[in-house]
N, CA, C and O of each residue as an XYZ file, in Angstrom:
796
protein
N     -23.756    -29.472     -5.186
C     -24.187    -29.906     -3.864
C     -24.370    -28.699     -2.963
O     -23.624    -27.723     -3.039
N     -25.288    -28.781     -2.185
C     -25.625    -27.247     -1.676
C     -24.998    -28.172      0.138
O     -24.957    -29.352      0.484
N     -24.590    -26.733      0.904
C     -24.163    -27.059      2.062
C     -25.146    -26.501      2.840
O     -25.608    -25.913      1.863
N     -25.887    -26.156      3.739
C     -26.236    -25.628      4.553
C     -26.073    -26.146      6.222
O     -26.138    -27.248      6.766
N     -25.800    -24.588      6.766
C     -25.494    -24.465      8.313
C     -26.906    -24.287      8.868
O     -27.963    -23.794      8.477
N     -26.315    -25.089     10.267
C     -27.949    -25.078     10.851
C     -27.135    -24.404     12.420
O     -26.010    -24.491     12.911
N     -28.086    -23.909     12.697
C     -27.040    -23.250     13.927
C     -28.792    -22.752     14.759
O     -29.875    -22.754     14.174
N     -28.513    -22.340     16.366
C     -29.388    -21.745     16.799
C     -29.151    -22.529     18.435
O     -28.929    -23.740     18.464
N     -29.224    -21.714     19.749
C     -29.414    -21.716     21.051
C     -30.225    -23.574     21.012
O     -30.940    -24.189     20.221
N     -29.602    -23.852     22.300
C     -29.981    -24.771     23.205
C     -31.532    -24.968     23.436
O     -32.253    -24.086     23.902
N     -32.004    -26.344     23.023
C     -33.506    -26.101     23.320
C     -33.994    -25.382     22.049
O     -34.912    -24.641     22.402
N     -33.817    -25.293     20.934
C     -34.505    -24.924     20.061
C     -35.207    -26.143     19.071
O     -36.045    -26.070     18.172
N     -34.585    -27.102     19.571
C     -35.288    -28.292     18.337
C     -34.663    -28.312     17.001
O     -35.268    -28.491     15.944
N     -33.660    -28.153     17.114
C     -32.685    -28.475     15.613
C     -32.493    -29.935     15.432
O     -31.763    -30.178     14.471
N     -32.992    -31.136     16.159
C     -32.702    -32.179     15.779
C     -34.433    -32.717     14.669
O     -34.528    -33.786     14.066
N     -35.497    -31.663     14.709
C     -36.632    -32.012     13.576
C     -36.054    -31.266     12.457
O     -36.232    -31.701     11.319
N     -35.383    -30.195     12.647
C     -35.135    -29.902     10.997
C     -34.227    -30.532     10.361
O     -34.340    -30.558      9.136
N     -33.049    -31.233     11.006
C     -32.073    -31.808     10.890
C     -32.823    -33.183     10.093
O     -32.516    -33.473      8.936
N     -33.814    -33.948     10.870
C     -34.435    -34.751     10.557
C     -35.211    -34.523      9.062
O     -35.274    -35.243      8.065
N     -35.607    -33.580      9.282
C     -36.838    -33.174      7.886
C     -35.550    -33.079      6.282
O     -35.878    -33.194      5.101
N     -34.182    -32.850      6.815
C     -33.229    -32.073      5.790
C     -32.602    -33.664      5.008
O     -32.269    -33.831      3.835
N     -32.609    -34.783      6.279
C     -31.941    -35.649      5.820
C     -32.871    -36.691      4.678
O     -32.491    -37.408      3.752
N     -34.301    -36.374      5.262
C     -35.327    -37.023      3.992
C     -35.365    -36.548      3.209
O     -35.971    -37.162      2.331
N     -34.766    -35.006      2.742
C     -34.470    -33.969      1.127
C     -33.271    -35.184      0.355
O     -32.987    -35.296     -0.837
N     -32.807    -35.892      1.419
C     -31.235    -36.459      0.864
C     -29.750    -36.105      1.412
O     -28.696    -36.586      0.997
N     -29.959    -34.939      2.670
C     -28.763    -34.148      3.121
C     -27.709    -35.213      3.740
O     -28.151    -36.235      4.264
N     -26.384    -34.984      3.682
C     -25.846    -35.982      5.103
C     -25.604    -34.744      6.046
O     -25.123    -33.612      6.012
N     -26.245    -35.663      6.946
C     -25.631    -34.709      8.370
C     -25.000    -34.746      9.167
O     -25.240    -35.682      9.929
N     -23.822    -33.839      9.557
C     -22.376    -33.608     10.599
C     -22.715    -33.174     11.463
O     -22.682    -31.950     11.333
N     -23.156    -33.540     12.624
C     -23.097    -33.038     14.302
C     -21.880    -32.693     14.525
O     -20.923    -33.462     14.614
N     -21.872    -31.845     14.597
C     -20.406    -30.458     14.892
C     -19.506    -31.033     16.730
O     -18.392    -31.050     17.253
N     -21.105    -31.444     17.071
C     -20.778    -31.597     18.900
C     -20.423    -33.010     18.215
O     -19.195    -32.965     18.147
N     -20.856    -34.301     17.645
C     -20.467    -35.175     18.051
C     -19.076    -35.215     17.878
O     -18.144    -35.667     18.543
N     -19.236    -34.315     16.252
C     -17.638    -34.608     15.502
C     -16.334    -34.005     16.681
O     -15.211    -34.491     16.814
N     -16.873    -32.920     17.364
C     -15.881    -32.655     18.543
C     -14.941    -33.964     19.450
O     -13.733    -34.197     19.501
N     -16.247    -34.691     20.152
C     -16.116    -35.131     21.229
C     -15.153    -36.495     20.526
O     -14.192    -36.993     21.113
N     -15.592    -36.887     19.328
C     -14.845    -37.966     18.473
C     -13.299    -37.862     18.048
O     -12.406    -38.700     17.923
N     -13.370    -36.511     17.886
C     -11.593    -35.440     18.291
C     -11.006    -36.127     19.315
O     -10.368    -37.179     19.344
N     -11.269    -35.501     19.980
C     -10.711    -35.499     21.616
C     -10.953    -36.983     21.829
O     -10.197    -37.320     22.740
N     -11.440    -37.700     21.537
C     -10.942    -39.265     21.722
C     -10.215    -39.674     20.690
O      -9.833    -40.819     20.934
N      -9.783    -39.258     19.521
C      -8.939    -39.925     18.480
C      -7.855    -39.548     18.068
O      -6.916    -40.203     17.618
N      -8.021    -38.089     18.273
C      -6.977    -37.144     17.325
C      -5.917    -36.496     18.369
O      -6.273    -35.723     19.259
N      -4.338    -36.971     18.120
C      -3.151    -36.907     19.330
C      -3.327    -35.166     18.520
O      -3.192    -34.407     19.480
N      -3.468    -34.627     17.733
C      -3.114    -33.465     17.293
C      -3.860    -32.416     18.206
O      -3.338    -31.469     18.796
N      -4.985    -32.724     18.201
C      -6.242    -32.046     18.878
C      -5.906    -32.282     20.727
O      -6.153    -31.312     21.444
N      -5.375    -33.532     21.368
C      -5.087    -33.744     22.422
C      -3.600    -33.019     23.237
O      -3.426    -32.864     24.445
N      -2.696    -32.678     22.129
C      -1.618    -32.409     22.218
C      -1.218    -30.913     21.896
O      -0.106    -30.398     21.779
N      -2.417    -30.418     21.797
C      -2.912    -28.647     21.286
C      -3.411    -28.681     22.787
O      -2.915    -27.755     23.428
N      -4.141    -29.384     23.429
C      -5.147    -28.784     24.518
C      -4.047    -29.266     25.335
O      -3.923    -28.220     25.972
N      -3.173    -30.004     25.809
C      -2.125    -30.340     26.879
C      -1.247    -29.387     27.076
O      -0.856    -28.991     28.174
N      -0.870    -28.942     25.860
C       0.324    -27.647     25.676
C       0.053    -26.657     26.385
O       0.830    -25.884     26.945
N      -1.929    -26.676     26.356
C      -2.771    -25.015     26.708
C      -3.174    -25.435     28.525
O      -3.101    -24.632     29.455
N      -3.524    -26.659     28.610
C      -4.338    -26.459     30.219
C      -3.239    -27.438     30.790
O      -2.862    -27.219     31.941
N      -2.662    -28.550     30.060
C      -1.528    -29.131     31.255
C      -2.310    -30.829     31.565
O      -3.492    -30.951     31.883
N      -1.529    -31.778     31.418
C      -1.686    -33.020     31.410
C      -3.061    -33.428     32.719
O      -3.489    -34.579     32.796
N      -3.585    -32.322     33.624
C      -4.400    -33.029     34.501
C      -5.313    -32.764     34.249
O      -5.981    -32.296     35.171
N      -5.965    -32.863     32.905
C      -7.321    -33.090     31.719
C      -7.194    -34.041     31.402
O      -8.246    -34.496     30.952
N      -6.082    -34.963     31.361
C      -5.880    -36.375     30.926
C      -6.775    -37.110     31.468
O      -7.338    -36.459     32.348
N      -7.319    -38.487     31.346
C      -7.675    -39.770     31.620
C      -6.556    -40.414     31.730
O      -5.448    -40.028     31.358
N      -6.942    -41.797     32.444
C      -5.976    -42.958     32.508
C      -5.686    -43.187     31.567
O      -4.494    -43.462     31.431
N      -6.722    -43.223     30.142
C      -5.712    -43.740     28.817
C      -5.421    -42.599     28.114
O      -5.641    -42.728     26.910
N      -4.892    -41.247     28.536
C      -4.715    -40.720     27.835
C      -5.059    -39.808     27.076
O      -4.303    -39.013     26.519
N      -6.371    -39.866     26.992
C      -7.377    -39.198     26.126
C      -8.223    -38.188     27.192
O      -8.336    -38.473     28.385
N      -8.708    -37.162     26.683
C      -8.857    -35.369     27.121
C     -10.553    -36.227     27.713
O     -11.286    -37.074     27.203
N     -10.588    -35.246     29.334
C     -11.853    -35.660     30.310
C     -12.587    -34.597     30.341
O     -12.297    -33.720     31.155
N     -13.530    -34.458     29.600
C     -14.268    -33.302     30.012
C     -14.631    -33.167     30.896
O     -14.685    -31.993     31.261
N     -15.036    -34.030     31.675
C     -15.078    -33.526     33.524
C     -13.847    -32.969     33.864
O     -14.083    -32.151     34.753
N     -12.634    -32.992     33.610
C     -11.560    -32.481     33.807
C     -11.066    -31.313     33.728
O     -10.411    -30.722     34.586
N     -11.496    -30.819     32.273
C     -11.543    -29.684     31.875
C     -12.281    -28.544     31.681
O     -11.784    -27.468     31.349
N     -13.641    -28.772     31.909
C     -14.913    -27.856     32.184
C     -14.793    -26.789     33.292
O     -14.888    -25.582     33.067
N     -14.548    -27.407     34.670
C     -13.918    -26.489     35.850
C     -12.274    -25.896     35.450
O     -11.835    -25.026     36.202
N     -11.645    -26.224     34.629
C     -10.302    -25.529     34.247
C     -10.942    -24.067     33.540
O     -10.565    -22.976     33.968
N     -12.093    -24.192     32.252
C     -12.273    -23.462     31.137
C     -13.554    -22.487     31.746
O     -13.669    -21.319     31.377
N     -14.457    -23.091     32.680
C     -15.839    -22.365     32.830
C     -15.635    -21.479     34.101
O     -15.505    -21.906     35.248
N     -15.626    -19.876     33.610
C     -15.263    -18.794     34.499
C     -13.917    -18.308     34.328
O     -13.355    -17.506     35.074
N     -13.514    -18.763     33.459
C     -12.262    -17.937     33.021
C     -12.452    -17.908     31.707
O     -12.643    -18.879     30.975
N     -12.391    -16.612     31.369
C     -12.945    -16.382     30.155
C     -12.141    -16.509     29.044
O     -12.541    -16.668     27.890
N     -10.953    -16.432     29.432
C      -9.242    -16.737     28.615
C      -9.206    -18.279     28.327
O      -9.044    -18.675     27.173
N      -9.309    -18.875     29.044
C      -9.211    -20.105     28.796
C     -10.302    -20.782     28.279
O     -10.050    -21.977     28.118
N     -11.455    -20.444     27.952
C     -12.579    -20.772     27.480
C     -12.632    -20.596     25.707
O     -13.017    -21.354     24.816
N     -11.975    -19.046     25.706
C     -11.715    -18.762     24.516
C     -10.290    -19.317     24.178
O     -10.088    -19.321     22.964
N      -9.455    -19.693     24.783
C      -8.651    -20.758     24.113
C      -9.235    -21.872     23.595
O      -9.213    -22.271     22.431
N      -9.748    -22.333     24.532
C     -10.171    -24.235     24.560
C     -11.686    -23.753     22.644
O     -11.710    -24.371     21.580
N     -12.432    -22.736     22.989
C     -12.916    -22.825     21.696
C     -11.822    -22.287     20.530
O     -12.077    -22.901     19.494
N     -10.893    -21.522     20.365
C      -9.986    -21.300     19.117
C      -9.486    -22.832     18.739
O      -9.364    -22.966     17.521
N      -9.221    -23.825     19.382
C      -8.234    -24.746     19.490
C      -8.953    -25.585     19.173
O      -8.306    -26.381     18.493
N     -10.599    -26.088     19.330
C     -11.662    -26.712     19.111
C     -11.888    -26.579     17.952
O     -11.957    -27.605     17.275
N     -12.107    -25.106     17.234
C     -12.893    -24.903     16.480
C     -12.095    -25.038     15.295
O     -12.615    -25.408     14.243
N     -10.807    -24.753     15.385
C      -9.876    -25.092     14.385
C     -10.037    -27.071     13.486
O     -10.110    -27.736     12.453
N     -10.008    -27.052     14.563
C     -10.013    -29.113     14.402
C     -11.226    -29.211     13.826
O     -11.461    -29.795     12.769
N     -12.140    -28.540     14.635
C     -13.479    -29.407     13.725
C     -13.685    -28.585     12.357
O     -14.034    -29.394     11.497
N     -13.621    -27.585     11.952
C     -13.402    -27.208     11.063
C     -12.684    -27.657     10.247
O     -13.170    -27.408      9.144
N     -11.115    -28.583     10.102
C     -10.895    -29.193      9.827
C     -11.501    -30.144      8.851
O     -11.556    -30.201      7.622
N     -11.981    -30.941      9.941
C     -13.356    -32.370     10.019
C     -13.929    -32.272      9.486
O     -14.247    -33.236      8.790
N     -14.592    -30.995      9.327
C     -16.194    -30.922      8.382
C     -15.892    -30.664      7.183
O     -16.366    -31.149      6.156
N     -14.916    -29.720      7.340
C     -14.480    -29.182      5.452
C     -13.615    -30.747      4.607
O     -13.056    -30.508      3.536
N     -13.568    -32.096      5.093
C     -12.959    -33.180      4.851
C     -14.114    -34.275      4.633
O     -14.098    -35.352      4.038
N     -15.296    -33.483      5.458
C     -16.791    -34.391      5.440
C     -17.489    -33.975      4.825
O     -18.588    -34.509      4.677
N     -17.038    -32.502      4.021
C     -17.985    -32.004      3.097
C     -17.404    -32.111      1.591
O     -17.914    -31.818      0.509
N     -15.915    -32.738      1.998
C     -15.960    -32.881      0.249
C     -16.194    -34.651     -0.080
O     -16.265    -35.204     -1.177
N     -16.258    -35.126      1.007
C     -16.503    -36.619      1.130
C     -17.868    -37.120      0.518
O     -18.237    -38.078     -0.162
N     -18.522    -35.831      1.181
C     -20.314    -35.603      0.667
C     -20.170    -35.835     -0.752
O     -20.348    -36.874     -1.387
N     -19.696    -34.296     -1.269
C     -19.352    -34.023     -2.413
C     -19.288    -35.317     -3.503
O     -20.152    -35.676     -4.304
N     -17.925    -35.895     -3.234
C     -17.183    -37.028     -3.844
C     -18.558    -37.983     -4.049
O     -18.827    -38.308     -5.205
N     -19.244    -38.342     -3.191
C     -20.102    -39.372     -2.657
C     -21.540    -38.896     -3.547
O     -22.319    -39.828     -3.749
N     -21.906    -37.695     -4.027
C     -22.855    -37.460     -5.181
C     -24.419    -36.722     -4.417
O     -25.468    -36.287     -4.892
N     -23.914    -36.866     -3.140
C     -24.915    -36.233     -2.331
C     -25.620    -35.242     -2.520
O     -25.151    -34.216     -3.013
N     -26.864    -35.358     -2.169
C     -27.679    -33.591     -2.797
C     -27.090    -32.947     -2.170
O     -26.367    -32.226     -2.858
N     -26.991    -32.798     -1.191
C     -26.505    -31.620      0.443
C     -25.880    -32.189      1.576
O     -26.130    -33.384      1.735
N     -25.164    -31.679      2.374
C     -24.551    -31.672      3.907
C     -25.398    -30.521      4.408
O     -25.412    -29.426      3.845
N     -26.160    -30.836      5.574
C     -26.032    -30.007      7.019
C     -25.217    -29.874      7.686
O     -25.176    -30.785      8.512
N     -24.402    -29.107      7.804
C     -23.685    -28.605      9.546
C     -24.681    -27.998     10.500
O     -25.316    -26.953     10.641
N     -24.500    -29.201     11.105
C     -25.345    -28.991     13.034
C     -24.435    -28.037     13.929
O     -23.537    -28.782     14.320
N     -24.293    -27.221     14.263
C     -23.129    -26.450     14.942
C     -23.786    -25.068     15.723
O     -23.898    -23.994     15.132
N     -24.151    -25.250     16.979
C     -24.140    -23.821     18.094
C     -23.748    -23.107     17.431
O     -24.465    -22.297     16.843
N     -22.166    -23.185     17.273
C     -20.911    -22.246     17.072
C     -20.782    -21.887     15.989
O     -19.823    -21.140     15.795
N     -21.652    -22.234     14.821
C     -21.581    -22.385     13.200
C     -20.876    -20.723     13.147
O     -19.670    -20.673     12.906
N     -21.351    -19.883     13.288
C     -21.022    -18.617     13.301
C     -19.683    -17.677     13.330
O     -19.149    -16.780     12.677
N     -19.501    -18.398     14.410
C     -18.188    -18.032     15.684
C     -17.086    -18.990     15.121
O     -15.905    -18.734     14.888
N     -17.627    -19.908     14.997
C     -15.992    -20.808     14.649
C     -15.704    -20.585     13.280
O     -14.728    -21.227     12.893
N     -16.346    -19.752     12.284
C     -15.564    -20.212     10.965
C     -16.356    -21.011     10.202
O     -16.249    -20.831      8.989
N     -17.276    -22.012     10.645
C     -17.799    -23.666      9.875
C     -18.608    -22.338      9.034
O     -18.231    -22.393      7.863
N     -19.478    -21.301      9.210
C     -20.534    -20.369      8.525
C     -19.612    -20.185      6.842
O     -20.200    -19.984      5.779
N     -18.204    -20.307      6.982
C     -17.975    -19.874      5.491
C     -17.587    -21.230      4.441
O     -17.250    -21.261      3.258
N     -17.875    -22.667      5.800
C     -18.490    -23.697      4.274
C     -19.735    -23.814      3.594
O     -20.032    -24.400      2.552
N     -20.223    -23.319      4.181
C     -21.581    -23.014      3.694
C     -22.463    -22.459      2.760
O     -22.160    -21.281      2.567
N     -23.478    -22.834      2.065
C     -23.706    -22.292      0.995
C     -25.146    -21.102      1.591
O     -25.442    -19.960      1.238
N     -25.643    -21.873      2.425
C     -26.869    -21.152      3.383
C     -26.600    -21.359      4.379
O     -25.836    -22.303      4.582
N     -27.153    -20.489      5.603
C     -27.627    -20.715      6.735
C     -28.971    -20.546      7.586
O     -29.574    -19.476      7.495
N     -29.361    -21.351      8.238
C     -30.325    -21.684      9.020
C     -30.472    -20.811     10.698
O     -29.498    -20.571     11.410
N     -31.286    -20.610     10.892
C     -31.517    -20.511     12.288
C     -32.575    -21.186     12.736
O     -33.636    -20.749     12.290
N     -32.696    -22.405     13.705
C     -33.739    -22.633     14.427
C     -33.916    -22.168     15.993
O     -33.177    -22.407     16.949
N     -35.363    -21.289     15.925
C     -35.432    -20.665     17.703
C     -36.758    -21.145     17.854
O     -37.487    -21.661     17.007
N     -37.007    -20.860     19.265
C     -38.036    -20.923     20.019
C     -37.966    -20.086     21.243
O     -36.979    -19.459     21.628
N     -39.455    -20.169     21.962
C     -38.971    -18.831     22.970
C     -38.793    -19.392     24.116
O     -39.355    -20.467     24.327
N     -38.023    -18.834     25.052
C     -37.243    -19.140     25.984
C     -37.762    -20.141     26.753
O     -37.402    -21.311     26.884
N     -38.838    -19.398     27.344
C     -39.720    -21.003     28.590
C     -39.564    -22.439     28.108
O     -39.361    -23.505     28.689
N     -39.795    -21.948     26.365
C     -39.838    -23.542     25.442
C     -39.170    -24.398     25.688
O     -39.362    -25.481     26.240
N     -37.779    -23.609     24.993
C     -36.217    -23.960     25.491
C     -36.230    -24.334     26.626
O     -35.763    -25.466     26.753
N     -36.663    -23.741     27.775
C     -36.171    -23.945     28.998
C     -37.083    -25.252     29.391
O     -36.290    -26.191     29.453
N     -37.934    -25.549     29.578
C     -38.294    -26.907     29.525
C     -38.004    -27.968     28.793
O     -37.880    -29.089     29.286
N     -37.849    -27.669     27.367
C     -36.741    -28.906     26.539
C     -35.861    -29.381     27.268
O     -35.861    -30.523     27.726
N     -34.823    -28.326     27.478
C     -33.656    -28.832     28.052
C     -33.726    -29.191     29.330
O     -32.781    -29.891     29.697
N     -34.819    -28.857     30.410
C     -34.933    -29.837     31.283
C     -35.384    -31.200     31.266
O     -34.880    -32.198     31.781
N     -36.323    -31.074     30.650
C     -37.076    -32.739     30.112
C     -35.140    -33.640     29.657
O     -34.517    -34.499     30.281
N     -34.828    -32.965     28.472
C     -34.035    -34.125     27.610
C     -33.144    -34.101     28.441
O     -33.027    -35.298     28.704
N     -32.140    -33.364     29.287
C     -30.969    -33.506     29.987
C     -31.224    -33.582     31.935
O     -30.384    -33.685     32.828
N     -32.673    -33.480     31.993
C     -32.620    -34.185     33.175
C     -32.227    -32.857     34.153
O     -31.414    -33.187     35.016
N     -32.589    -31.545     34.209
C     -32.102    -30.643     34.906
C     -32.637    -29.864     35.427
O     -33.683    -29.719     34.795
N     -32.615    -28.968     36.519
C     -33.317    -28.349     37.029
C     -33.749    -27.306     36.560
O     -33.318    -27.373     35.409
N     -34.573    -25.922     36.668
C     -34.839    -24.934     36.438
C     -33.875    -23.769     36.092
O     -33.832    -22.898     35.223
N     -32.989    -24.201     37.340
C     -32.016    -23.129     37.649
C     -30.650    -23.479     36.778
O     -29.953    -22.514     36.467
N     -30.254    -24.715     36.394
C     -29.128    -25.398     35.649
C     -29.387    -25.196     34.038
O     -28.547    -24.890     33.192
N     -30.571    -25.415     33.883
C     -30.582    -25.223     32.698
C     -30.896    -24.100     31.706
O     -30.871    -24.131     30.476
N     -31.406    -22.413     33.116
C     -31.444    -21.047     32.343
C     -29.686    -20.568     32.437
O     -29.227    -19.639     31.774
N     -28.690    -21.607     33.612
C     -27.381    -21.339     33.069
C     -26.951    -21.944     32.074
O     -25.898    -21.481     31.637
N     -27.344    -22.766     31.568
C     -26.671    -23.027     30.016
C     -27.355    -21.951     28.959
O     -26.601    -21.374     28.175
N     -28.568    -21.715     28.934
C     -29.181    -20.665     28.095
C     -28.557    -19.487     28.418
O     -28.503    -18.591     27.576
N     -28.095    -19.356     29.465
C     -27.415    -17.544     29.798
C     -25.930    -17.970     29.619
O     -25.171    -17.184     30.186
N     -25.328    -18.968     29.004
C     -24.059    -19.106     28.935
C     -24.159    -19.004     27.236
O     -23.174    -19.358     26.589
N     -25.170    -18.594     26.653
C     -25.192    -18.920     25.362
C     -25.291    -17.890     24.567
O     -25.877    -17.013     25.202
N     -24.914    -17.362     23.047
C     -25.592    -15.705     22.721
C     -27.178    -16.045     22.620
O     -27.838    -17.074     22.478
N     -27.433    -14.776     22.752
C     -29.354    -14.902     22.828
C     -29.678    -15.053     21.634
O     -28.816    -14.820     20.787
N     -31.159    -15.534     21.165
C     -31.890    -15.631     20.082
C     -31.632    -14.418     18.802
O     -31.371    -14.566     17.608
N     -31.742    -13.742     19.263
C     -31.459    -12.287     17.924
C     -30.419    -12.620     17.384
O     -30.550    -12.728     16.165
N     -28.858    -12.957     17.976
C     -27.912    -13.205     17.344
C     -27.827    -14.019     16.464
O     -26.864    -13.883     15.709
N     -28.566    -14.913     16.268
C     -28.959    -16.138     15.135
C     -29.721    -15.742     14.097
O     -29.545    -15.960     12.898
N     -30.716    -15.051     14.724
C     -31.564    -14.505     13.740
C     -31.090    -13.845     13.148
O     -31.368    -14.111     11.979
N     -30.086    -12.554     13.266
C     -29.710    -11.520     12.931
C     -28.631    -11.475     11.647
O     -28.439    -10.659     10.745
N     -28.020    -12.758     12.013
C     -26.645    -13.461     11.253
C     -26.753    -14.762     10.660
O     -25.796    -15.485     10.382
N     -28.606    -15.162     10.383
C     -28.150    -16.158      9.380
C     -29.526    -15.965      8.137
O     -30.447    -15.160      8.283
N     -29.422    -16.598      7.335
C     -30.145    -16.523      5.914
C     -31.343    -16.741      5.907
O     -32.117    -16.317      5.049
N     -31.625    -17.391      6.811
C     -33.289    -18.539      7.334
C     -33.507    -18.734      8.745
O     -32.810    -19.378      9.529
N     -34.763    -17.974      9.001
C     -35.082    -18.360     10.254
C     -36.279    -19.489     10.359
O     -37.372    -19.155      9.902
N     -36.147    -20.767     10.915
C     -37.662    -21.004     11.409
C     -37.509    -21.486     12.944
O     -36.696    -22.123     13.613
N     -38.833    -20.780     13.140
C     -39.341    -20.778     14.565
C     -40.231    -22.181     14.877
O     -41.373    -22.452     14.507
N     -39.289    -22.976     15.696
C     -39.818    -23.831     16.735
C     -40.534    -23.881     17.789
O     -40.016    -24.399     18.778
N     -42.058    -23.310     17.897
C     -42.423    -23.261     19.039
C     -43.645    -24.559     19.319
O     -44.012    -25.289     18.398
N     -43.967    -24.633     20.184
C     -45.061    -25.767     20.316
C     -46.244    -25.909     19.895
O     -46.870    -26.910     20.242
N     -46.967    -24.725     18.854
C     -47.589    -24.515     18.265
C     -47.336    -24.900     17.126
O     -48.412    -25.192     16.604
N     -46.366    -25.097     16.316
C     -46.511    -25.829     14.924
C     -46.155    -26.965     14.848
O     -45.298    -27.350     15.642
N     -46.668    -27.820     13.922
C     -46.905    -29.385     14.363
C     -45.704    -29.912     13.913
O     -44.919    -29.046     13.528
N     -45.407    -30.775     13.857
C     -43.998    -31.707     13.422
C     -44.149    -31.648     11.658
O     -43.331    -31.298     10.807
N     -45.774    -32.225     11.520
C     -45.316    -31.882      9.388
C     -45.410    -30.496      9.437
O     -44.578    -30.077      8.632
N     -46.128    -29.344     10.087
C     -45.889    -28.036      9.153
C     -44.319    -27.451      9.802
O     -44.122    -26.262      9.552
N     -43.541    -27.945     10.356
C     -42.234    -27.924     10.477
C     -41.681    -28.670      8.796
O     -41.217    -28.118      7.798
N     -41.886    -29.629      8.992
C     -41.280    -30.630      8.041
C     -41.765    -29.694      6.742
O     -40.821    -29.254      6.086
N     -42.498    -29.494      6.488
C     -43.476    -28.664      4.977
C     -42.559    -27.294      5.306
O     -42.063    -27.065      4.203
N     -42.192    -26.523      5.990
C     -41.112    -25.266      6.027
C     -39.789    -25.818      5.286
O     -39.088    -25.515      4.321
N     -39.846    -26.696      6.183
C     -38.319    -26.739      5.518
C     -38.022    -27.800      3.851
O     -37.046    -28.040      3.140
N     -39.333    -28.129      3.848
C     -39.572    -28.789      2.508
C     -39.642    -27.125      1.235
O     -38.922    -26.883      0.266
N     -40.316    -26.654      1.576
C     -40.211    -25.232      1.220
C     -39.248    -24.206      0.973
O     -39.456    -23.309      0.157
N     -38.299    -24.294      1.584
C     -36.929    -23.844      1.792
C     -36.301    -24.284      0.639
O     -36.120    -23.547     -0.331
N     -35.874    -25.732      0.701
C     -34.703    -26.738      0.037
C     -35.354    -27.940     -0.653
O     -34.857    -28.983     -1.078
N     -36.478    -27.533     -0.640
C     -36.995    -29.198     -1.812
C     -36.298    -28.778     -3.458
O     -35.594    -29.545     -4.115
N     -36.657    -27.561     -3.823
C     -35.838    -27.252     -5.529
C     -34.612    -26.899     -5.226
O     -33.939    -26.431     -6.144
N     -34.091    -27.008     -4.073
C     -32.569    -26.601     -4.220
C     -31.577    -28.049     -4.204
O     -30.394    -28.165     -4.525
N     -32.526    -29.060     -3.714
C     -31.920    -30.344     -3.806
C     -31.602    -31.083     -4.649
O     -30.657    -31.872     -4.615
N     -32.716    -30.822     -5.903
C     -33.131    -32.171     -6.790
C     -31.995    -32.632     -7.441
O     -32.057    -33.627     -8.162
């Protein structure tokens, strides 16, 4: 079973290759969803981050508020890099438990969807890695269109992020998302890539 990491900046369109990987046969792990599914389920993961920022991240039932904790973690750079060591541990966890599940289950492949694929560790379940980019303006209108944001909100999430080279630089496969290639010669790249590595 082959694993491959898909990793790459905000606004790059990793949800068509993601798409194109799962018609090869892949299952695919959203790294962000598998997070946020943490922090609502897992007392281990809730009771790591209470120890670190202090019960007024809580909700009424209990369970970790990211409105709560975003202004605790964003601008302090200590606590940011806590809240990701402490994150990245758990989901790492998760995935290496969803990738032998794959496994077990007879699957051609798992994708890991993951920003952080790199940085957290998830890069050494992996058998390949991916980079999907595009150039910045691209990005920067994606992420206004899909999240509803202004100009100025959404080049701070891109400047809160490592830049494009760093992806490129540190993973196995690059393809470039820009608005010039159509949805099948996207789909035909990455058919190209992983169609004989699947069968």
């Amino acid at each position: 079973m082959l694993t491959i990491g898909l990793t790459g900046p905000t606004g790059a369109g990793k949800t068509t290759v993601l798409d194109a990987l799962a018609d090869l046969g892949c299952v695919r792990v959203d790294c962000d969803a598998l997070y946020h599914q943490l922090l609502a389920a897992s007392p281990s993961l809730t009771g790591e981050l209470t120890d670190r920022f202090g019960r007024s991240i809580l909700n009424r039932q209990g369970q970790v508020d990211t409105k709560a904790l975003a202004p605790v973690v964003f601008g302090d750079p200590q606590a940011l890099a806590d809240l990701n060591a402490i994150a990245h541990r758990h989901v790492l966890r998760a995935c290496r438990e969803r990738v032998q599940a794959a496994k077990a289950a007879g699957a051609k492949g798992v994708v890991l969807d993951a920003i952080a694929l790199l940085e957290s560790g998830l890069g050494a379940l992996c058998d390949v890695t991916v980079a999907v980019t595009a150039p910045a303006e691209i990005r920067l209108a994606r992420i206004m269109a899909r999240d509803g944001l202004t100009a100025q909100q959404a080049r701070q999430r891109m400047a809160a992020q490592k830049p494009s080279d760093y992806y490129v630089n540190h993973c196995d496969h690059v393809i470039v998302n820009d608005d010039g290639k159509s949805f099948h010669a996207l789909r035909e790249e990455v058919s190209r890539l992983f169609a004989d590595k699947l069968c």
